[in-house]
N, C-alpha and C positions, 0 to 999 in steps of 0.2 A: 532648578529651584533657585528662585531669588534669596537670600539671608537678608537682604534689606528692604524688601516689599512688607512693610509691619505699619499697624495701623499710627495713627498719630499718636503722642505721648510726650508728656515733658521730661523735658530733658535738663541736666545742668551743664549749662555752657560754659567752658574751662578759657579763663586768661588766660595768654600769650605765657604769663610768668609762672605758671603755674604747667603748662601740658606737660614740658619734660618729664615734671616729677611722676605725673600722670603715666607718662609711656613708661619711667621704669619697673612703678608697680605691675603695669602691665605686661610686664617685659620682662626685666633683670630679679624682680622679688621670686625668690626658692616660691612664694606659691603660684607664681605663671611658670618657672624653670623653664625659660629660655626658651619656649615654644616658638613655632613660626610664626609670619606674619599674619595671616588668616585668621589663626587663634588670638592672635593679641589683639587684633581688630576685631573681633566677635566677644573678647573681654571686656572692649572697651566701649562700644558704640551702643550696647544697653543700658548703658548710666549716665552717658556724657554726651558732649557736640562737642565739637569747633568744626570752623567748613573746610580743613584743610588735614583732618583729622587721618585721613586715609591714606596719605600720600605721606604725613609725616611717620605716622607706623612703618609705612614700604620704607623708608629712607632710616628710620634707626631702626630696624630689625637688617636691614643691608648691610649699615656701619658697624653695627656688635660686632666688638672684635671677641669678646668672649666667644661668641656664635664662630665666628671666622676661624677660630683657633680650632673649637671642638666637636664642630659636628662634621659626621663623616660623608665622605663622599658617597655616590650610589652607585653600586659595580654593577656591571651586567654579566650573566652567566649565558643542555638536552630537557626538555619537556614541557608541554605546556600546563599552564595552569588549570587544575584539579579542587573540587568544592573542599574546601577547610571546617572542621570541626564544630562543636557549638562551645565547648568549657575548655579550656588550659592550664595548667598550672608546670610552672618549668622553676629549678633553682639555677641560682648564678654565684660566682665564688669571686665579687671583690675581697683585698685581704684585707686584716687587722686584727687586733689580740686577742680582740673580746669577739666581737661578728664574723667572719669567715663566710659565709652566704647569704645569699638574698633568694629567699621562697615568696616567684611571682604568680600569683592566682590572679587570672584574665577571664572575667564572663563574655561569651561570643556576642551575644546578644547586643546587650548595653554597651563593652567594652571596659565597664566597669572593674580596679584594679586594688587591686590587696597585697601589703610587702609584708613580710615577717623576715627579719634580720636575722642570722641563726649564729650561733655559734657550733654547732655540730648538724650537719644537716643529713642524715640518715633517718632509714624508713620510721623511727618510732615515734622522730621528732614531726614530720610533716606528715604522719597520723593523726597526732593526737593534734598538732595544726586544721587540720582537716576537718578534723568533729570539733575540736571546740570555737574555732575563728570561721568557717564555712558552712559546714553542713547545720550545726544548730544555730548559726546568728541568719543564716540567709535562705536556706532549704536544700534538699539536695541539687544536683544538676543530674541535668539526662545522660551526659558523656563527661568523662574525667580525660583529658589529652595532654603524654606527658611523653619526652624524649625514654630511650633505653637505659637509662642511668640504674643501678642494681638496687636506688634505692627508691625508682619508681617501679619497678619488676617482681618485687620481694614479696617471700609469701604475705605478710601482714598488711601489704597496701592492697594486696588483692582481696585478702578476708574481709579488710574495713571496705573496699567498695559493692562486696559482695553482701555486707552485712546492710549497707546503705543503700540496695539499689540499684547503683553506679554503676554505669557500665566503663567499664576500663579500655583505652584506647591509647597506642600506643604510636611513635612518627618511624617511618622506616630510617634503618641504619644511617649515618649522618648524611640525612638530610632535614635538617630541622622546618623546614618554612609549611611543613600543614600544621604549624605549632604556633598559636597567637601571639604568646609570650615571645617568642623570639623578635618580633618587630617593640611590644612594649622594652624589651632590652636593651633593643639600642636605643628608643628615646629614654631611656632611665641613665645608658652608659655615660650619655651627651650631657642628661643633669644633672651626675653626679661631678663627670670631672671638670664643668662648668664653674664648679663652686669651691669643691675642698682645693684646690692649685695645688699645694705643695704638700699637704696633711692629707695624705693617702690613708693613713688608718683612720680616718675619723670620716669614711665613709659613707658610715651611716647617718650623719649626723639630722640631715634633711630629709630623710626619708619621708617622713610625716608628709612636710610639706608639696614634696613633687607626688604622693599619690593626692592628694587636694590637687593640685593643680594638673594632673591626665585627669582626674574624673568633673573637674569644671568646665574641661577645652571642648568646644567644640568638635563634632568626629563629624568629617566628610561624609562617612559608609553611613553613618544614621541619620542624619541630620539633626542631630542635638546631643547634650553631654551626656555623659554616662550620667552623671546624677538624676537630668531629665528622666532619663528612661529607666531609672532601677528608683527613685523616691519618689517619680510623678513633681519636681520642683528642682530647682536650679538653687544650687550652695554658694550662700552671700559670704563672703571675703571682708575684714576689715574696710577696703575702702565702699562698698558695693555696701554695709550697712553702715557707715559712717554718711553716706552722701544724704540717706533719709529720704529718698524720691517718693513721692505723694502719693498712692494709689490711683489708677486711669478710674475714674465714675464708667466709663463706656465699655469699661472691661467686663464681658461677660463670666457669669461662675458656673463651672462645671464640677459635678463633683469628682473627686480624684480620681477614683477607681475608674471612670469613665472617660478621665481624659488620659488616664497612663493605656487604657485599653487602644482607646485611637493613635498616644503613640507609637506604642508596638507595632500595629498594624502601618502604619505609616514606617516605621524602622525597618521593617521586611521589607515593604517595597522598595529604598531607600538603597537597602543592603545588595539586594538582586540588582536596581541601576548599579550601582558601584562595583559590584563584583563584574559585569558586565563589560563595564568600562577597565577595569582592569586586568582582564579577562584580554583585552584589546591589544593595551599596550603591550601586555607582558608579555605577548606569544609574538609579537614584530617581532621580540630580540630573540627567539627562541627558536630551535625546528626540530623536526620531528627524528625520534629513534626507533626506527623500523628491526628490531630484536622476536627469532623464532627459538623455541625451544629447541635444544640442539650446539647453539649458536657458543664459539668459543670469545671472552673476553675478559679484560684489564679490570681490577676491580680499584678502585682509586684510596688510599691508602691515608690517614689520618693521623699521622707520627706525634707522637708530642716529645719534647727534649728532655735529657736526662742527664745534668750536671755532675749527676757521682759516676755513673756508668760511661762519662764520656760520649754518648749518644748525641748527635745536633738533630732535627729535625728535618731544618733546610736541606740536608745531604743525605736524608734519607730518600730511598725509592719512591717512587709517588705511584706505582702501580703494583697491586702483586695479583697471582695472578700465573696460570689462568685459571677460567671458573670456567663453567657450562649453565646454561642456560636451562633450568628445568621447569619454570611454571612464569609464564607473563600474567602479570594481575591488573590488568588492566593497561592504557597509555603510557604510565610511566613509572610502572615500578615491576621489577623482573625479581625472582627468587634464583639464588644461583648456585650450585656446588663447587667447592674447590677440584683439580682432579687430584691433588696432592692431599685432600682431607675429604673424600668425596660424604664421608657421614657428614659433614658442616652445611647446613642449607642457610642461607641467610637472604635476608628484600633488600635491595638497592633500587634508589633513584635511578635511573637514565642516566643522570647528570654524574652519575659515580661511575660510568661503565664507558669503556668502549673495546670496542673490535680489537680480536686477540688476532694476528697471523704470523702463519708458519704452522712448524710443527708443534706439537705439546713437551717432547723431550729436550731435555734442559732447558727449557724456555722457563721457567722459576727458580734458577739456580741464585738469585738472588734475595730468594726467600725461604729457603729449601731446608734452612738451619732451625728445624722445630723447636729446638732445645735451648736455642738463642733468642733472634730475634724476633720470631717468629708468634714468639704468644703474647708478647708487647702489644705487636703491633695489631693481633687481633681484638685484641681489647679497645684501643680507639677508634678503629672502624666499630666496632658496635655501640 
């Protein structure tokens, strides 16, 4: 798909004295929040010209040192990639006095993104989030897709999707990526700490801003913004209704409901190439976990530190273990028993497991101390 095969249209062409300011708004302003180059060039080439427009984006999205300092690298990691969900919603726990979470709601479709800052984020509060900021502003969704956290498990989030609907769908034990929200959290982590530098609690501050600016960016997987595809119309931005561009006369008019229908249809297609294509790359770095029912292994361990208790994390065990292999659910996710809790059945990734050998006697003597540390650490694996 070309992004720049678009019929003719005027344009306002930007002085020399003028681009800079031009690439910041595009760029550095909380409402582009530090997006890539792609997106700041698809910001910008709907409103403006200059002939050298594209090469100077590639070169001050390169030099951001903001950029340079905060975003993160991309790690590579058993399994290949598996179809992802259609709805999301996951919280996140930056700190500060007053906010303490961030409740992200991710539509699969559009990609469309909703933040609600929390100060307490348990099951009544991103209930009643639910019905009154989602369910009655937007409709329901076919699928609700949320990590194991007790306050996405809880009988009340299940009543309210039972009451709405909703079917409840949950990611297996840490491994978050069949979960949307996890990739919008690191483009939200990269925004946030882009901006507040040194005022950690005042976290929230731009919220507003950075979801305006993921639901204006162009998305590769659809080929248009979320606004496109959840209003049928693209969200003008101070400079975008300050510039005043003419209406094209040769622009055809459809009416909405008929052109948001074709983009849909067009977003599916769009989404299948894309999954496709990353479908591709992601399995080069991957290979395969050939796991039989029966099968003794390592179950990969999620410690988190504990300051009063003296616990570090880094020095804890990384494997406990062992488990038996009772039910393959398909390519890549195994259900397993402890044989040291054999009533515990639990789904792991692939990518949390591997091959136990030896015998089974004392081979968990490092985790053997039920009474200690043992129910800690069950808790973060789940």
């Amino acid at each position: 798909m070309d992004l720049f095969s678009v019929a003719p249209k005027l344009q306002l062409v930007i002085p020399a004295c003028l681009r800079k300011d031009f690439l910041a708004y595009a760029h550095d302003n909380p409402l582009s929040g530090h997006l890539g180059r792609l997106k700041t060039l698809l910001r910008l080439v709907d409103i403006c010209y200059w002939s050298t427009l594209r090469s100077d984006i590639w070169k001050y999205c390169k030099e951001c040192q903001v950029c340079q300092q905060h975003k993160p690298s991309i790690s590579k990691l058993a399994g290949h990639m598996q179809s992802t969900p259609l709805s999301v919603n996951e919280a996140q726990d930056p700190g500060s006095k007053l906010n303490e979470h961030l409740l992200v709601v991710v539509d699969y479709c559009s990609k469309w993104v909703e933040l609600f800052p929390l100060r307490v984020a348990k099951a009544p509060q991103i209930a009643r989030i639910l019905i009154e900021e989602i369910f009655t502003r937007w409709g329901t969704p076919m699928y609700l897709v949320s990590d194991r956290g007790t306050k996405f498990t809880s009988q009340l989030l299940s009543l309210v999707c039972k009451q709405w609907s909703v079917i409840q769908k949950l990611t297996t034990a840490a491994h978050p990526q069949t979960n949307l929200t996890e990739r919008v959290n690191r483009t939200l982590k990269t925004m946030i700490s882009s901006y507040v530098q040194d005022h950690h609690r005042h976290w929230d501050r731009w919220l507003a801003e950075f979801r305006f600016a993921i639901n204006t960016a162009w998305q590769e997987s659809t080929g248009f913004t979320p606004a496109e595809v959840t209003l049928g119309r693209k969200l003008k931005g101070p400079l975008e209704r300050a510039i005043h561009r003419p209406p094209d006369p040769d622009s055809p008019v459809y009416p909405v409901l008929e052109r948001q229908k074709e983009q849909i249809r067009t977003v599916q297609r769009n989404v299948e190439r894309a999954q496709a294509k990353q479908r591709r790359y992601y399995d080069l770095r991957r290979r395969y976990a050939h796991y039989q029912i029966g099968d003794l292994v390592w179950v990969r361990t999620h410690p988190l530190s504990h300051a009063s208790d003296g616990f570090m994390a880094k020095l804890a065990v990384k494997w406990k273990g062992p488990a038996r292999i009772v039910k393959c659910l398909g390519p890549v996710n195994c259900s397993v028993a402890f044989i040291d809790d054999p009533d515990r059945v639990d789904t792991f990734h692939v990518q949390n497991l591997k091959p136990f050998y030896g015998t089974t006697k004392g081979a968990d003597k490092n985790c053997a101390n039920k009474r200690g540390t043992s129910s800690s650490k069950t808790k973060t694996i789940l």
